[in-house]
N, C-alpha and C positions, 0 to 999 in steps of 0.2 A: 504494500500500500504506500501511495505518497505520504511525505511526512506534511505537518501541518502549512511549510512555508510553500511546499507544492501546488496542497489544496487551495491553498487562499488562492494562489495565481490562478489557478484554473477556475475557481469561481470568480476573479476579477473580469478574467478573458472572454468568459460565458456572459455576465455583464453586459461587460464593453458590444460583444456582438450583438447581442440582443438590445442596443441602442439606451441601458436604463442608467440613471442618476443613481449613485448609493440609495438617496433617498426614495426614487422609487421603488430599487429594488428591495427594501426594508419595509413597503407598504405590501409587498404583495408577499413576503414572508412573515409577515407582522413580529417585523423588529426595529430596529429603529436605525438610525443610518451609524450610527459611530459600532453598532454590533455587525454590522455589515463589513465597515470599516475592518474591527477588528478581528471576523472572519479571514477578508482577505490578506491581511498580512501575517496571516498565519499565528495570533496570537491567543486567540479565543477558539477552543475546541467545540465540537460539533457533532452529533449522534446521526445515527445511520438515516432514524427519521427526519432529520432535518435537514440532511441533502439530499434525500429524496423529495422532498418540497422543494428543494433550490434548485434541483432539476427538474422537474414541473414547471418553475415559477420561470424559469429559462428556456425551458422547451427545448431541453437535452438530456440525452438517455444518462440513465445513471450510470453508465459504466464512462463513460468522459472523464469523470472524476479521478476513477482509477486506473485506466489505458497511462501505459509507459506509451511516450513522445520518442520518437529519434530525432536524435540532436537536431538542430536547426539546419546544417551543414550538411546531412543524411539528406532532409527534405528541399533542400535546396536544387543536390543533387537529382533525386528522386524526379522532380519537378523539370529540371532539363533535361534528362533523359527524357522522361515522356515529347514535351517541348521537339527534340531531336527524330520521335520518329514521325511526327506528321509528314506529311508527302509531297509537301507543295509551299510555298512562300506564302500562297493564298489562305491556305487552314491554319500556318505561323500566326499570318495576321489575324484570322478570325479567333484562334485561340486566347491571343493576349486582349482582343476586345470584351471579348468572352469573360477572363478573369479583372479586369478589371470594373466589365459592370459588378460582377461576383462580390469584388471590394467595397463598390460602394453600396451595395445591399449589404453589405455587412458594418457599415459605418465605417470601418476604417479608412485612415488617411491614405493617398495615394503619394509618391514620391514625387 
């Protein structure tokens, strides 16, 4: 299992995608925003039952929380391989248009 400073990230990240304010996300788990807070920075522990509501309240499966990541540099990887086997310049370009509406459905900043 992740340890506690894992967990909080991964609930920060679920968050962030799911476009909420601490403070919202603390209305739809009814807790208040500083336990949110300190959910995600891994300092405040948390019961099985309660990240099962905080994956509900995210609208991601409870196994998210505890999926091991490959490094960021795996996925990077990973990512241009795929990228590499498209077949055409044309499916390159649809691909990256592709991910980057992907981005901004996911609120994230783009570079």
């Amino acid at each position: 299992m992740l340890d506690m400073k894992q967990l909080g990230q991964r609930i920060r990240q679920a968050r962030e995608r799911a476009g909420l304010s601490q403070e919202d996300f603390a209305a739809l788990i009814a807790r208040d925003q500083r336990a949110v807070s300190q959910y995600e920075n891994g300092v405040r522990k948390l019961s099985v039952t309660d990240l099962a509501r905080f994956a509900q309240a995210l609208d991601m499966p409870l196994a998210y929380f505890y999926e091991e990541l490959p490094p960021a540099d795996e996925l990077d990887q990973r990512l241009l391989h795929e990228f590499h086997q498209l077949p055409s310049p044309e499916l390159k370009a649809l691909a990256i248009d592709m991910l980057r509406l992907f981005t901004r459905a996911l609120h994230l900043p783009l570079p």
